[in-house]
FINURO-254299 format. One record per residue: residue in three letters; z negated, x negated, y negated of N, C-alpha, C in turn. Coordinates in Angstrom, 1 decimal, always signed. Example, Ala and Ser with C-alpha at 12.3 -4.5 7.8 and 13.67 -1.06 7.14 Angstrom:
<pts>
<pt 'ala',<-7.8,-13.2,+5.7>,<-7.8,-12.3,+4.5>,<-7.8,-13.2,+3.3>> <pt 'ser',<-7.1,-12.8,+2.2>,<-7.1,-13.7,+1.1>,<-7.9,-12.9,+0.0>> 
</pts>
This chain:
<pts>
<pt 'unk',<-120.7,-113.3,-89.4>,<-120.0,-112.2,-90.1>,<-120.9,-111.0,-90.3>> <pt 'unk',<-120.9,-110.6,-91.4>,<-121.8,-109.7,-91.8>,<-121.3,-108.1,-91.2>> <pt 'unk',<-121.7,-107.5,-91.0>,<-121.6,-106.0,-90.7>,<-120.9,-105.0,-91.4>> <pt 'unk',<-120.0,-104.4,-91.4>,<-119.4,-103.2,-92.9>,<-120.3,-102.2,-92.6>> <pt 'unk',<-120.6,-102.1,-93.9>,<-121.1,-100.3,-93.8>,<-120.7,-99.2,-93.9>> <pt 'unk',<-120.5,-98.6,-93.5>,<-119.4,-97.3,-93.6>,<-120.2,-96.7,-94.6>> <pt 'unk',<-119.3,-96.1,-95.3>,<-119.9,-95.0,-96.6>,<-120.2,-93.6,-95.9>> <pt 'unk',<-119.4,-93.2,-94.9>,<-119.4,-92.2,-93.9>,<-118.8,-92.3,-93.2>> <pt 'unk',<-118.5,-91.2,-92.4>,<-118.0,-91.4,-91.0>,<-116.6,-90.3,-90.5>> <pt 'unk',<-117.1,-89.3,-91.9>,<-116.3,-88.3,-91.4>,<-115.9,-87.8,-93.1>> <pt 'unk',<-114.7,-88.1,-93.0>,<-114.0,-87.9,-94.8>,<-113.1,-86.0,-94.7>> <pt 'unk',<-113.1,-85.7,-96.1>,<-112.3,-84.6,-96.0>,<-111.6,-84.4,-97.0>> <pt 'unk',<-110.9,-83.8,-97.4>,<-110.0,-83.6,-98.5>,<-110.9,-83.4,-99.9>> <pt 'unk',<-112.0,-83.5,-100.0>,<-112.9,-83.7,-101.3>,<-113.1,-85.4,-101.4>> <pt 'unk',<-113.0,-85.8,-100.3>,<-112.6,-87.1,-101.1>,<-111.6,-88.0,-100.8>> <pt 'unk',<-110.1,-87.1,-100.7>,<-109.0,-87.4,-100.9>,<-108.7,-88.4,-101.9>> <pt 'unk',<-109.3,-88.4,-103.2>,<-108.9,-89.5,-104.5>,<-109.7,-90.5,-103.9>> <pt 'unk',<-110.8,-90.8,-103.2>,<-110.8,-92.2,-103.2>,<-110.7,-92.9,-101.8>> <pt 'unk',<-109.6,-92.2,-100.9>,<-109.1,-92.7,-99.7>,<-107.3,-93.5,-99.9>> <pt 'unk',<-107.4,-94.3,-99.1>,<-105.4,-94.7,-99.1>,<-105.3,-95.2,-97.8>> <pt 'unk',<-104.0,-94.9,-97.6>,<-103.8,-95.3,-96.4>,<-102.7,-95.8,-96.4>> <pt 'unk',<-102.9,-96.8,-97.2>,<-101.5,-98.0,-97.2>,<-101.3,-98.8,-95.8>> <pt 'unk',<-99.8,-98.8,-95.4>,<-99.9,-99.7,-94.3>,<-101.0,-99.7,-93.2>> <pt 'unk',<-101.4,-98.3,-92.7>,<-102.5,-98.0,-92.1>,<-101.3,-97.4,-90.8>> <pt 'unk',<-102.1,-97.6,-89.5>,<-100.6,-97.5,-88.5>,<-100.8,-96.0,-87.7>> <pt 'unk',<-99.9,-95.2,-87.4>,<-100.0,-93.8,-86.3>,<-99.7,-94.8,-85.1>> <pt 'unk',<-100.2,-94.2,-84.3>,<-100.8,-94.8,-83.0>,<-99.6,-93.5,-82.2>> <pt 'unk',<-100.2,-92.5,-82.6>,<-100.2,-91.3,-81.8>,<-100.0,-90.0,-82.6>> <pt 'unk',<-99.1,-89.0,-82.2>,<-99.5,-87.8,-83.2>,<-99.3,-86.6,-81.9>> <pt 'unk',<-99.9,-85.6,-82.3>,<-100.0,-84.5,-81.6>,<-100.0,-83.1,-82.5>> <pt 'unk',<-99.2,-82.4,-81.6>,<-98.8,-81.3,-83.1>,<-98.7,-79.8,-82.3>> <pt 'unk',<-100.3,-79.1,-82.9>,<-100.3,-77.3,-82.3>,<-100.8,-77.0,-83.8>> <pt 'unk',<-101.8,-75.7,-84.1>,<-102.0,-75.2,-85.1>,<-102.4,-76.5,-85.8>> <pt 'unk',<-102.6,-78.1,-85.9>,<-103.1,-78.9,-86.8>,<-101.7,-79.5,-86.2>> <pt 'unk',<-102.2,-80.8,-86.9>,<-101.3,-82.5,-87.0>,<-102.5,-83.2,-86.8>> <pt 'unk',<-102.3,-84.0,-85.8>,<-103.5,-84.8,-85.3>,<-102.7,-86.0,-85.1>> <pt 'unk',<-103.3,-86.6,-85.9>,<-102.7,-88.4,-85.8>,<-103.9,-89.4,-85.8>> <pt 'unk',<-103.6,-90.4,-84.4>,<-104.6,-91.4,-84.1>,<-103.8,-92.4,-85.2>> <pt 'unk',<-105.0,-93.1,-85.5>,<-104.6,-94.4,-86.5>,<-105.5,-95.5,-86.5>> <pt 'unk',<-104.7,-96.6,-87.6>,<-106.0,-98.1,-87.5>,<-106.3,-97.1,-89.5>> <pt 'unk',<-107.4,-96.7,-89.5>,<-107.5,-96.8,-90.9>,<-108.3,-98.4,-91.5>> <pt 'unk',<-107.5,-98.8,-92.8>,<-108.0,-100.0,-93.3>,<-109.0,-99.6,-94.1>> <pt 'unk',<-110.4,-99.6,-93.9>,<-111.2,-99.5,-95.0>,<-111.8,-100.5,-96.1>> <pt 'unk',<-111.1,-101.9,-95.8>,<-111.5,-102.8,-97.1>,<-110.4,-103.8,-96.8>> <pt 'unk',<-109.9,-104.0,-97.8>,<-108.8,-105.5,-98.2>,<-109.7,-106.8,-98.7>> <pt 'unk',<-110.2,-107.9,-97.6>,<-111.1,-108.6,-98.1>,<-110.2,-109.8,-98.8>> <pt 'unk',<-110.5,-109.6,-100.0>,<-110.2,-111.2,-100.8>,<-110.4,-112.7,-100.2>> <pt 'unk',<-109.2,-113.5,-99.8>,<-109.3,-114.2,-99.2>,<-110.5,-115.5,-100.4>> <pt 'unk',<-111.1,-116.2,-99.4>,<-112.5,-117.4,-100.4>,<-111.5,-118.4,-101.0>> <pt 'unk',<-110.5,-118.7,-100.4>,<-109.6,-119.9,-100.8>,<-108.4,-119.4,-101.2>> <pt 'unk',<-107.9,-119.3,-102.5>,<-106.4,-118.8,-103.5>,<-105.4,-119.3,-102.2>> <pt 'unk',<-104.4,-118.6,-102.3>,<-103.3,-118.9,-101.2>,<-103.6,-118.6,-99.8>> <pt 'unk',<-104.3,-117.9,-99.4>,<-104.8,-117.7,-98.1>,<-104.4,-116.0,-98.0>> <pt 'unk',<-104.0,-115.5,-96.3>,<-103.9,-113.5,-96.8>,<-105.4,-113.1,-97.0>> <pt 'unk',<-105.2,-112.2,-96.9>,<-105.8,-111.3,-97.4>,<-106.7,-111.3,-95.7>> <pt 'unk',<-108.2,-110.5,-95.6>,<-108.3,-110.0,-94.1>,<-109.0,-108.7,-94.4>> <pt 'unk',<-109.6,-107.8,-93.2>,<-109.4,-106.5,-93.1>,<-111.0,-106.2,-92.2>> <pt 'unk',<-111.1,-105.0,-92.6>,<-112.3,-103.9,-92.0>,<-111.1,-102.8,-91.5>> <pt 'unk',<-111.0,-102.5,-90.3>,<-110.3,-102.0,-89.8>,<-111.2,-100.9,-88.8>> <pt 'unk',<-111.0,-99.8,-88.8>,<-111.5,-98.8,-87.6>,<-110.5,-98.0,-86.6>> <pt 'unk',<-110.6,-97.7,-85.8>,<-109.7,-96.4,-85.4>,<-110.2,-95.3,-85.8>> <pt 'unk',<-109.5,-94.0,-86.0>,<-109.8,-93.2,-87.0>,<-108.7,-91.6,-86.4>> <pt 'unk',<-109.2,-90.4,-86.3>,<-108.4,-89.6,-85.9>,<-108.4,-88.6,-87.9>> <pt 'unk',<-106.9,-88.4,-87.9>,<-106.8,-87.6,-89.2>,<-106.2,-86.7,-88.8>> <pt 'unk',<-106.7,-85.6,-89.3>,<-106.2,-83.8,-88.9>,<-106.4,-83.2,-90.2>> <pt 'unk',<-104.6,-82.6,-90.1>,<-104.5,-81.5,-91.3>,<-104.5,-80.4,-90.6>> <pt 'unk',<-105.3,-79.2,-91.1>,<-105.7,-78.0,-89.7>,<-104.7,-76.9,-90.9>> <pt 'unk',<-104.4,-76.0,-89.6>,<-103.6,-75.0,-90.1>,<-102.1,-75.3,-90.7>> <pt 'unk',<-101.6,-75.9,-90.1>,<-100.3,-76.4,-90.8>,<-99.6,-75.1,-91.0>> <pt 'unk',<-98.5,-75.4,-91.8>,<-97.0,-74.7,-91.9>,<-96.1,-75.7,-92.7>> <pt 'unk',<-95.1,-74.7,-92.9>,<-93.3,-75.9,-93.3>,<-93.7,-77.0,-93.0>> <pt 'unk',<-93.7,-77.4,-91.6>,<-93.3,-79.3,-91.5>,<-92.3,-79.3,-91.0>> <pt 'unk',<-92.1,-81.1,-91.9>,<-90.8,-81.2,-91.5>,<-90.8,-82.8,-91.0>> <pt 'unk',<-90.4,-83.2,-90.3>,<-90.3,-84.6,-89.6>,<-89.0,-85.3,-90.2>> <pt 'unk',<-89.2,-86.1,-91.0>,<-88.1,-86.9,-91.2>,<-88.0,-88.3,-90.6>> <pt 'unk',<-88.4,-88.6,-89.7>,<-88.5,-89.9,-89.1>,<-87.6,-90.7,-88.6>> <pt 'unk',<-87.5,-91.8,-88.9>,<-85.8,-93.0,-88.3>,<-86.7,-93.8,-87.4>> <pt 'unk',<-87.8,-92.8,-86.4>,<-87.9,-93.7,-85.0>,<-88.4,-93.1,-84.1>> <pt 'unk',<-88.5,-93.6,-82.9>,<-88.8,-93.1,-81.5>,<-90.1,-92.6,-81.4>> <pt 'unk',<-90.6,-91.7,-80.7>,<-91.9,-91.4,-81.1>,<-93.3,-92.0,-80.2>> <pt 'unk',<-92.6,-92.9,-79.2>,<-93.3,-94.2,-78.8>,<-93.8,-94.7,-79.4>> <pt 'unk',<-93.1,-95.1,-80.5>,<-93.4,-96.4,-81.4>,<-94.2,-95.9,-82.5>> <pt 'unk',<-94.9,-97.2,-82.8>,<-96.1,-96.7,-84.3>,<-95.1,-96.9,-85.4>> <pt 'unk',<-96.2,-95.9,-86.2>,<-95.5,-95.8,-87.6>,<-96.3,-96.6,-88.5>> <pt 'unk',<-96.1,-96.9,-89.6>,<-96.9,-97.4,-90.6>,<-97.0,-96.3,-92.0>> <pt 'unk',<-97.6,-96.3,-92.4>,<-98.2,-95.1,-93.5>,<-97.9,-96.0,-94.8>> <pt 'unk',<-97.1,-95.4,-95.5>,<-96.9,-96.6,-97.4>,<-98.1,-95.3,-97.8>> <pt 'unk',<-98.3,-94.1,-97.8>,<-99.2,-93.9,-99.0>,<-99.2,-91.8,-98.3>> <pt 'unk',<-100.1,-91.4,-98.7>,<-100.0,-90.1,-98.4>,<-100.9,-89.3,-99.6>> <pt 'unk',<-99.4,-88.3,-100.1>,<-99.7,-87.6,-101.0>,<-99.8,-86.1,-101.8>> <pt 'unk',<-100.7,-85.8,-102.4>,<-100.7,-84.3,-102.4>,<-100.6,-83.6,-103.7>> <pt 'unk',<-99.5,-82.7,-103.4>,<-99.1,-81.5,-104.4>,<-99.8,-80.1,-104.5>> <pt 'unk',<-100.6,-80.2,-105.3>,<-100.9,-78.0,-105.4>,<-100.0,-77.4,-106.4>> <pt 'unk',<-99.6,-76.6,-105.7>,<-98.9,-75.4,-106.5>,<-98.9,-74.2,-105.8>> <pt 'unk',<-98.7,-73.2,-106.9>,<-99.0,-71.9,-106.2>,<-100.3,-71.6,-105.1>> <pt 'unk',<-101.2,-72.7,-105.6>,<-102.2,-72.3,-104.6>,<-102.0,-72.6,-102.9>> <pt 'unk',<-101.3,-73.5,-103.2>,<-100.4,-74.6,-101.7>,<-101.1,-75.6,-101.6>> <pt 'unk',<-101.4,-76.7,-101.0>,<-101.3,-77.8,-100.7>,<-100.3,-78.4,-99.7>> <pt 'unk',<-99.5,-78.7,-100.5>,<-98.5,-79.5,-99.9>,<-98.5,-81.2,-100.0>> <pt 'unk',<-98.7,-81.2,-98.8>,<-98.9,-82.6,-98.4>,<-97.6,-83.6,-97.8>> <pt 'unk',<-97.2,-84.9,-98.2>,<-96.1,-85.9,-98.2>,<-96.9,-86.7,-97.2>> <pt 'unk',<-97.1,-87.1,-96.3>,<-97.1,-88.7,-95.6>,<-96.2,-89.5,-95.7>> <pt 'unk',<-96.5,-90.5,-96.5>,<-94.9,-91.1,-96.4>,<-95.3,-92.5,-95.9>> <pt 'unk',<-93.8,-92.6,-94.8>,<-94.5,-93.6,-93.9>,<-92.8,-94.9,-94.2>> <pt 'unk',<-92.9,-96.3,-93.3>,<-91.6,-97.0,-93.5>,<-90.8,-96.3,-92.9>> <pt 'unk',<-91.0,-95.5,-92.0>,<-89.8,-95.0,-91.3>,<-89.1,-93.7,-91.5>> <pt 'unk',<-89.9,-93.1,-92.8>,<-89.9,-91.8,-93.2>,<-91.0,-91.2,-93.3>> <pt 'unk',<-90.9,-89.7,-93.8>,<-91.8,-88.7,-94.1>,<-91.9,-87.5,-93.0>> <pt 'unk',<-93.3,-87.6,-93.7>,<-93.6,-86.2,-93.0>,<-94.0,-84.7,-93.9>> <pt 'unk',<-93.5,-83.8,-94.0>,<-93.9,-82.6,-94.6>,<-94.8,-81.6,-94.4>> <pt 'unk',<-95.4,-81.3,-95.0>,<-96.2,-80.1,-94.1>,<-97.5,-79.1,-95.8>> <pt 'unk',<-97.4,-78.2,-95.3>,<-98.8,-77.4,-95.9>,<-99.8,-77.3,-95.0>> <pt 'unk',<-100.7,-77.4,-95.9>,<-102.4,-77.6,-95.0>,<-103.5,-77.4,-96.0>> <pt 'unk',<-104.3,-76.7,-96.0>,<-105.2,-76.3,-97.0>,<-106.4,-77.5,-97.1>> <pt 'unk',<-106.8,-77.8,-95.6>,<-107.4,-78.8,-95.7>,<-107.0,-80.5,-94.9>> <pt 'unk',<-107.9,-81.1,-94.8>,<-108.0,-82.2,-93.6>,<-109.2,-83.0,-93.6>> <pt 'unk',<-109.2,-83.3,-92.1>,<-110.5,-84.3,-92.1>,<-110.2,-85.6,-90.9>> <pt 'unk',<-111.2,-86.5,-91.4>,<-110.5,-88.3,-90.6>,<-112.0,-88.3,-90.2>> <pt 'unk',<-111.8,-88.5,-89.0>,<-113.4,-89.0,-88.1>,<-113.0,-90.5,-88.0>> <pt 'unk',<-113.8,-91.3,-88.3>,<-114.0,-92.7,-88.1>,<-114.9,-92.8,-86.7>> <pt 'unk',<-113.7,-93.2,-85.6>,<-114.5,-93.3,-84.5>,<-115.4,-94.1,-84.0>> <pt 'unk',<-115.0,-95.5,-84.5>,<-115.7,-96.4,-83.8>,<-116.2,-97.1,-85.3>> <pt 'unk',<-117.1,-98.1,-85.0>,<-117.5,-99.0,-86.0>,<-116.7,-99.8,-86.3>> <pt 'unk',<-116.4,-100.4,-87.7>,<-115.3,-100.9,-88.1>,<-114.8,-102.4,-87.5>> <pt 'unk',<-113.6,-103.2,-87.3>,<-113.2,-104.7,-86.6>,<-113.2,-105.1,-88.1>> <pt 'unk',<-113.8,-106.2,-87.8>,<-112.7,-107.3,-88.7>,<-111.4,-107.8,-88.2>> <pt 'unk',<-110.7,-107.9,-89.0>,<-109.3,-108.5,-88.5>,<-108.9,-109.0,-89.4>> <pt 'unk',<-107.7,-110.1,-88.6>,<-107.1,-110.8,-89.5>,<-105.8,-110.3,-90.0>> <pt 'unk',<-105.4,-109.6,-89.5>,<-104.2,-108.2,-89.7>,<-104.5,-107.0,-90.2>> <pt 'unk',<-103.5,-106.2,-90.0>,<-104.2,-105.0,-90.5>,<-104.6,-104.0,-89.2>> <pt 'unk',<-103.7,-104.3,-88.2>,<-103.9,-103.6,-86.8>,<-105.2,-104.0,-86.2>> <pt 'unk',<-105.7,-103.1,-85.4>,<-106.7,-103.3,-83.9>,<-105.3,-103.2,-82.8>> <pt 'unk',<-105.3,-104.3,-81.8>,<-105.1,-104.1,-80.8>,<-105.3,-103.3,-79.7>> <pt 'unk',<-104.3,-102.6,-79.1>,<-104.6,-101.3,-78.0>,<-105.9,-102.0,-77.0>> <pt 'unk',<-105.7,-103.4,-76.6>,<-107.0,-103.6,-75.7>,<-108.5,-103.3,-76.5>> <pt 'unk',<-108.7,-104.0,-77.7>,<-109.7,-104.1,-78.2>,<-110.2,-102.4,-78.6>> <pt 'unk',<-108.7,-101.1,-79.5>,<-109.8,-100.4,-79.6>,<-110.0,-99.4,-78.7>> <pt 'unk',<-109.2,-100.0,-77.4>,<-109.3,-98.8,-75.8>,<-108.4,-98.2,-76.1>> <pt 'unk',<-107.1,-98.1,-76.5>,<-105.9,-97.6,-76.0>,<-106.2,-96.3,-77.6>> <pt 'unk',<-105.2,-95.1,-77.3>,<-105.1,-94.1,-77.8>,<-105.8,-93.1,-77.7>> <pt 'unk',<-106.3,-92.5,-78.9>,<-107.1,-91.3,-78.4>,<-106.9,-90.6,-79.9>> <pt 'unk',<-107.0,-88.8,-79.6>,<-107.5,-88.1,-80.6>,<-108.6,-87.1,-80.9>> <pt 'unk',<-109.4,-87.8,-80.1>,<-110.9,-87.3,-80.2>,<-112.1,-87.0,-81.9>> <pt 'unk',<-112.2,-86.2,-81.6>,<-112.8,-86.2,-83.1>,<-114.6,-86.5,-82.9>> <pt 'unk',<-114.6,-87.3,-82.8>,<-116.4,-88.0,-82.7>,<-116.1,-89.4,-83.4>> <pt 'unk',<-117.4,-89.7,-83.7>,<-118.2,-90.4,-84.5>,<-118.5,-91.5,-83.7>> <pt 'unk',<-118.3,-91.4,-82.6>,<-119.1,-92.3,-81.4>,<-118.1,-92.8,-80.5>> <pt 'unk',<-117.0,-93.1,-80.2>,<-115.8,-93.3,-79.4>,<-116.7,-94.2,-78.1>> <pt 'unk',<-116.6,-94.1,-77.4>,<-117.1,-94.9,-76.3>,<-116.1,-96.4,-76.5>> <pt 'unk',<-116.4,-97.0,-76.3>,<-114.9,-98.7,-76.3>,<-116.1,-99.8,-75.3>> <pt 'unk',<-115.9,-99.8,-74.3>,<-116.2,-100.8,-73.1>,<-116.0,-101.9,-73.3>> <pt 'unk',<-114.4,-102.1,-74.2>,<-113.6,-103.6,-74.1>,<-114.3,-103.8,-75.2>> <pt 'unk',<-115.2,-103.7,-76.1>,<-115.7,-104.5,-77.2>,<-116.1,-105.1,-77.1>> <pt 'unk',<-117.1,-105.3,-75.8>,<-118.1,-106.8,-75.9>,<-117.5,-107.0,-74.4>> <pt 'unk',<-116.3,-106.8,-73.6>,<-115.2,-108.0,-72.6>,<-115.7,-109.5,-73.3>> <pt 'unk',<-115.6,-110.0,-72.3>,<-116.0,-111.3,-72.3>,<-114.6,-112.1,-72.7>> <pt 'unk',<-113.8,-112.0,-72.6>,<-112.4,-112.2,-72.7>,<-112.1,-111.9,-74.3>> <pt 'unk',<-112.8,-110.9,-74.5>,<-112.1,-110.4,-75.9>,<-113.1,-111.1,-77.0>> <pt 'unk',<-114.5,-110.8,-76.8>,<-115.3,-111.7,-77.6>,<-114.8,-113.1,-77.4>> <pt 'unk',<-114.6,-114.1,-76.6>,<-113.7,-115.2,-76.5>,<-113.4,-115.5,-77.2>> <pt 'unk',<-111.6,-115.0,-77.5>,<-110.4,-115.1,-78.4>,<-111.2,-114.9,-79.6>> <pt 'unk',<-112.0,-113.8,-80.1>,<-112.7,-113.6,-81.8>,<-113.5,-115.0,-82.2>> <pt 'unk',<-114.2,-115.7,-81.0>,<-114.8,-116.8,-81.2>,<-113.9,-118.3,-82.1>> <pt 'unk',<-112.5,-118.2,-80.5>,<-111.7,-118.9,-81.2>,<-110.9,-118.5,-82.6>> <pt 'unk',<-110.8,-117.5,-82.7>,<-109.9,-117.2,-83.9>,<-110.9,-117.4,-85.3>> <pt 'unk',<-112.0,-117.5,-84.8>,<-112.6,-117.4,-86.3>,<-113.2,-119.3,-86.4>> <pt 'unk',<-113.1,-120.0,-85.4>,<-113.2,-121.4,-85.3>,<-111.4,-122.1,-85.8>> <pt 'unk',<-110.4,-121.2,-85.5>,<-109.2,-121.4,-86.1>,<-109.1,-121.1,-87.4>> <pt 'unk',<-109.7,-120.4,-88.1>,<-109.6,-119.4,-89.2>,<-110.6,-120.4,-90.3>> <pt 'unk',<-112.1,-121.4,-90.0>,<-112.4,-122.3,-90.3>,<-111.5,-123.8,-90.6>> <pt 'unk',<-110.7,-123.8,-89.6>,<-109.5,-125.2,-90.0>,<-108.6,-124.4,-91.0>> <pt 'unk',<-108.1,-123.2,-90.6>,<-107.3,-122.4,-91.2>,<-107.6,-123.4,-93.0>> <pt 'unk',<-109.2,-122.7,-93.5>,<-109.9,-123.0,-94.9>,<-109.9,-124.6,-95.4>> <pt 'unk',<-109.9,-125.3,-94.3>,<-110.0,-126.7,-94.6>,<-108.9,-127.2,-95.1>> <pt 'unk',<-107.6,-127.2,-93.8>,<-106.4,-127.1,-94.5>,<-105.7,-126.7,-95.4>> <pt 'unk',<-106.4,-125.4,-96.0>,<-105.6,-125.1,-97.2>,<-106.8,-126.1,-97.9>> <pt 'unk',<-108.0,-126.5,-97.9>,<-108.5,-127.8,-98.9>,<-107.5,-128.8,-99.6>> <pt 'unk',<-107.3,-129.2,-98.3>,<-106.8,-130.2,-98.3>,<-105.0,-130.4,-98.6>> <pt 'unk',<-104.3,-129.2,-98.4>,<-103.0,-128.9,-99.4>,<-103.6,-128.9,-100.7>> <pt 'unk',<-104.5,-128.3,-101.2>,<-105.3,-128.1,-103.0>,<-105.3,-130.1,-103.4>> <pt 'unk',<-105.8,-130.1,-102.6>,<-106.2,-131.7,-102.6>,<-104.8,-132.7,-102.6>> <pt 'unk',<-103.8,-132.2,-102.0>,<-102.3,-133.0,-102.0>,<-102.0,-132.9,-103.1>> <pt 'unk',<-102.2,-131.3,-103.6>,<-101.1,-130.9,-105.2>,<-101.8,-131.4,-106.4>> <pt 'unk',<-103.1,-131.6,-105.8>,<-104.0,-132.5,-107.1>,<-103.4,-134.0,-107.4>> <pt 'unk',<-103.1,-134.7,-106.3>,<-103.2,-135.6,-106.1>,<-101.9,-136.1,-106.8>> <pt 'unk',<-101.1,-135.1,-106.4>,<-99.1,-135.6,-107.0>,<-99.5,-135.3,-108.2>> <pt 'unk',<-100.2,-134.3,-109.0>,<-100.3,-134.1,-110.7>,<-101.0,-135.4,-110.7>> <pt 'unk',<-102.1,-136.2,-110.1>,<-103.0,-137.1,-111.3>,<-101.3,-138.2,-111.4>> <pt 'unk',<-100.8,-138.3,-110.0>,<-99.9,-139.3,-109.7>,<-98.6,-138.9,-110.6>> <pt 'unk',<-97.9,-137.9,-111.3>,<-97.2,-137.6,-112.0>,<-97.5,-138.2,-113.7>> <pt 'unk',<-98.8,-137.7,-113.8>,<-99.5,-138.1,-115.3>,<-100.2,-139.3,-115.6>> <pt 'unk',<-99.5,-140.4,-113.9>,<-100.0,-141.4,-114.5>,<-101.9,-141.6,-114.6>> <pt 'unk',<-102.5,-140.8,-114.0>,<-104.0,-141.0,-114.1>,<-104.6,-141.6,-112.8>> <pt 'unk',<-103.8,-142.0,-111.8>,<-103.8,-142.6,-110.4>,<-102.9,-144.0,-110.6>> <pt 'unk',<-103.4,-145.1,-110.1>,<-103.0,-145.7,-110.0>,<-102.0,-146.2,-108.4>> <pt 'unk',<-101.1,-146.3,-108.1>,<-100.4,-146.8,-107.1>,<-100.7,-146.8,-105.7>> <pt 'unk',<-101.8,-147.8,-105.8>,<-102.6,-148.3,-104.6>,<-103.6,-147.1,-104.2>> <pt 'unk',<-104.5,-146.6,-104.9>,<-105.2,-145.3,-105.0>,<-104.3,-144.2,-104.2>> <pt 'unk',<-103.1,-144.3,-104.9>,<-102.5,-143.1,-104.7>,<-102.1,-142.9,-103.4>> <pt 'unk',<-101.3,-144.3,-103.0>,<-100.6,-144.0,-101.4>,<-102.4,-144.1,-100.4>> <pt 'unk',<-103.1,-144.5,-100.5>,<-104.3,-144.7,-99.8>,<-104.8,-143.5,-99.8>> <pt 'unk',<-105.1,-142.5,-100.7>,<-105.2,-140.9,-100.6>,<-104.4,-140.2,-99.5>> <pt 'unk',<-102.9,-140.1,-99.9>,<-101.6,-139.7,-100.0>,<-102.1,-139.9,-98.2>> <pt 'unk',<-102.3,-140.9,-97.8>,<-102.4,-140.9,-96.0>,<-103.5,-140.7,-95.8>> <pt 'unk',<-104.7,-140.3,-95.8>,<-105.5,-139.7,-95.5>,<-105.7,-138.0,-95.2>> <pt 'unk',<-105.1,-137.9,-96.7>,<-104.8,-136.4,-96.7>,<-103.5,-136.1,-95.6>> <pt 'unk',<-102.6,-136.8,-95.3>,<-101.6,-136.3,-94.4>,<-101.8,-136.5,-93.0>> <pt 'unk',<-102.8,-137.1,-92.7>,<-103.5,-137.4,-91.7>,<-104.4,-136.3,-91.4>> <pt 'unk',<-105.1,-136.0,-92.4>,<-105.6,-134.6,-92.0>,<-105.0,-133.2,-91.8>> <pt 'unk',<-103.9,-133.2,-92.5>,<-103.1,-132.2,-92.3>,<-102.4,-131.7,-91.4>> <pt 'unk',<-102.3,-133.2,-90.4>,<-101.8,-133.3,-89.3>,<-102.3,-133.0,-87.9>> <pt 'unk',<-103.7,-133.5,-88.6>,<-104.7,-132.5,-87.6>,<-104.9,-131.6,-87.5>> <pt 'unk',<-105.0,-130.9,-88.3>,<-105.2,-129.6,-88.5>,<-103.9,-128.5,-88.1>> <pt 'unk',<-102.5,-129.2,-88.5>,<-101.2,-128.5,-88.0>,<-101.6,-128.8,-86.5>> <pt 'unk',<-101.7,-129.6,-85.9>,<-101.7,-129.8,-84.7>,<-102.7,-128.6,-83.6>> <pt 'unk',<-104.2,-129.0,-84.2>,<-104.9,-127.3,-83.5>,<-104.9,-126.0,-84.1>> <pt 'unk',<-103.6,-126.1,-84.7>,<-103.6,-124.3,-85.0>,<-101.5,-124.1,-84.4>> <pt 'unk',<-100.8,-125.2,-84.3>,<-99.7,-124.9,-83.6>,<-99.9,-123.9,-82.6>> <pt 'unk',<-99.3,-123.0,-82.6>,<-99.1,-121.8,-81.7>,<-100.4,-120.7,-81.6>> <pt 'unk',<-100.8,-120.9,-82.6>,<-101.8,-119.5,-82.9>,<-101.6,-119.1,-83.9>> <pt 'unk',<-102.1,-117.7,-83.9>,<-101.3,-116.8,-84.9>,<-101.6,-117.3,-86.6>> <pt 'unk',<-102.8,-118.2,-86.6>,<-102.6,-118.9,-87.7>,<-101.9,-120.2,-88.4>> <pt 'unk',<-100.8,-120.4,-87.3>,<-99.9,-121.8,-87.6>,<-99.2,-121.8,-88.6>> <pt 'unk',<-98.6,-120.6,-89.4>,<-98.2,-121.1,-91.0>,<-98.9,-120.1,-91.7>> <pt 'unk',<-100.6,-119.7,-91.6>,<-101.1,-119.6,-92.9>,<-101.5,-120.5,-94.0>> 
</pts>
């Protein structure tokens, strides 16, 4: 797996137009003269190699601070334990305002802030989701450095599971082959370009592999991709 490169490390409201933070999660928020929210920011949606497969992810932890707040307003339908997820965050000038919307599934957030800035703490995960796990990126923090210390990155335990998931994530590819290869198989067999014998002698080979493959991915998180 190749390496992401960060374009930088530390973003600010000059380049607000080409940041999003779709479905990007609050971890954590903390609220004096700023809004300080820990998050997973998604910095790439990788196109999956094989049509029908999700999508996967360059994921970092990431602290975002709007400094100097006023008028916020919390509209939220949840506990403040629980993460939020971000649909999109957006900005209005008027009057020489910047009024800023976070708008999240569970509601919005209001507020004026002239500026903001997002330190990308650590070096980016790949993932097969959109989240980092609290083990992998060391719990919660809203530290604004470039450098996050994370111990649990190279756990022996944790590197592990990435080993297996990406040897899962290889049958994952095969399997969907070999579905491509079934739907092929029923069109030649539909149009008549397969003959009978051909056909059922395919027809079990391919289900035989399929079977394999359902078999070592049952009960990991890629069992119905």
């Amino acid at each position: 797996m190749e390496k992401y490169e960060l374009e930088k490390k530390i973003w600010t409201e000059a380049d607000f137009k080409n940041m999003g933070w779709h479905d990007c999660r609050i971890y954590k928020i903390r609220l004096t003269d700023d809004l300080e929210l820990d998050i997973d920011y998604i910095l790439n949606w990788n196109k999956p190699d094989i049509e029908g497969l999700p999508f996967t992810f360059w994921v970092a932890p990431a602290t975002l601070i709007f400094k100097k707040i006023s008028n916020i307003q919390f509209e939220i339908d949840t506990a403040f334990d629980e993460a939020i997820d971000i649909e999109d965050i957006e900005l209005n000038k008027s009057d020489n305002k910047f009024q800023w919307t976070i708008i999240t599934k569970q509601g919005d957030i209001e507020l004026e802030a002239e500026e903001f800035a997002q330190w990308i703490r650590q070096e980016p995960f790949f993932q097969f989701g959109q989240t980092i796990s609290f083990i992998e990126r060391c719990g919660f923090s809203l530290e604004q450095t470039i450098d996050q210390a994370n111990p649990n990155r190279f756990r022996l335990d944790i590197v592990e599971q990435q080993k297996k998931d990406f040897e899962h994530y290889e049958n994952v590819k095969k399997r969907q082959f070999k579905r491509k290869e079934k739907a092929d198989l029923e069109e030649q067999r539909e149009n008549g370009t397969i003959d009978l014998k051909d056909y059922l002698t395919k027809k079990k080979e391919i289900k035989e592999m399929l079977d394999y493959y359902d078999y070592w991915l049952k009960n990991t998180r890629f069992e119905n991709w």
